[in-house]
C-alpha positions in Angstrom: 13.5 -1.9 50.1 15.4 -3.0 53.2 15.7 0.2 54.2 12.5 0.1 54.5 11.6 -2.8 56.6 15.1 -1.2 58.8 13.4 1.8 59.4 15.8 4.3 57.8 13.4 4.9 54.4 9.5 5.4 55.1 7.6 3.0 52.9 5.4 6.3 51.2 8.9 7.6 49.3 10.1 4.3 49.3 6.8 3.2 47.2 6.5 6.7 45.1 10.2 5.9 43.9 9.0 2.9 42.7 5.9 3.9 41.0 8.2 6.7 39.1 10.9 4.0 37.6 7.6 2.0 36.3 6.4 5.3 34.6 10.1 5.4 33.3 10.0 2.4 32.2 6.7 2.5 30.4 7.6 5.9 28.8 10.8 3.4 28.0 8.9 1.5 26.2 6.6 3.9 24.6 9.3 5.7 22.8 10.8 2.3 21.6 7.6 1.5 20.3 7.0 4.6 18.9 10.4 4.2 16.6 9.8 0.4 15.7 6.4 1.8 14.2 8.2 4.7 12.2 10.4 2.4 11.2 8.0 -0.3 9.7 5.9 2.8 8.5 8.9 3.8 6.2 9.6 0.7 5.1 5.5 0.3 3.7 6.1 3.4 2.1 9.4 2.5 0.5 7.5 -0.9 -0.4 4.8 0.5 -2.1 6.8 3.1 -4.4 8.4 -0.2 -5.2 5.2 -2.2 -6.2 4.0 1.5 -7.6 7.2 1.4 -10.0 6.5 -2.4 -11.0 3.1 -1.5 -11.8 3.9 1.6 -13.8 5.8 -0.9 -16.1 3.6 -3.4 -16.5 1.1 -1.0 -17.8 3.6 0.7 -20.0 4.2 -2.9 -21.2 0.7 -3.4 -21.8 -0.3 0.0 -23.5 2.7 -0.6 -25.8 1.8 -4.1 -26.8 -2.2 -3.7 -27.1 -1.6 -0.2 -29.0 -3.8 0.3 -32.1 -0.7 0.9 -34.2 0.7 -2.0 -33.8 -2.3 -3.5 -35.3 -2.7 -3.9 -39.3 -6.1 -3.0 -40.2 -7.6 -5.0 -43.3 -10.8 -3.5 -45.9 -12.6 -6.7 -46.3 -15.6 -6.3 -49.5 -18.4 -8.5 -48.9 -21.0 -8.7 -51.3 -24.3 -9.9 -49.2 -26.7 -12.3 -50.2 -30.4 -11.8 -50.2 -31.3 -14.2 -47.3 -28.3 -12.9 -45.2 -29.7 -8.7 -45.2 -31.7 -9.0 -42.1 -32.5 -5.4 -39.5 -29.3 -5.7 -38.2 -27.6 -2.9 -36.7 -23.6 -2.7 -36.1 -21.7 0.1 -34.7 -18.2 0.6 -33.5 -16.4 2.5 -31.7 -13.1 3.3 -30.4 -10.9 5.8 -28.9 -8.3 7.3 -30.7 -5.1 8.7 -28.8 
């Protein structure tokens, strides 16, 4: 730069070298920016197969403590009164594994 105002350096390459080490430096920059999002990006996907996992559990938990089986079923006789027989309709269903 104080070549410049000397006059051994002509401000035009004096300026152009300037404008290139601000490219540099924004392609810099860029690239570290670029990495730092990889970076978190890998670290959400190692999150989530975590959380994935957990979840995976809990359901197995779940399935293994709601499971029919582990359920005793009783036969109940009723013998039904003449003012309790109504049109009533009952149905059930269920899925069977």
């Amino acid at each position: 730069m104080l070549g410049a105002f000397l006059g051994r350096t002509r401000v035009g390459n004096l300026s152009s070298g300037v404008i290139g080490l601000r490219r540099a430096n924004r392609i810099f920059k860029e690239k570290k920016d670029v990495i730092f999002v990889r970076n978190q990006i890998e670290e959400l996907i190692k999150e989530i197969k975590e959380i994935e996992g957990e979840l995976n559990e809990k359901i197995e938990e779940i399935s293994e403590k709601f499971d029919i089986d582990n359920y005793e079923i009783e036969t109940l006789n009723l013998q039904p009164r003449k003012t309790d027989i109504s049109n009533v309709y009952v149905s059930l269903l269920w899925e069977s594994r």
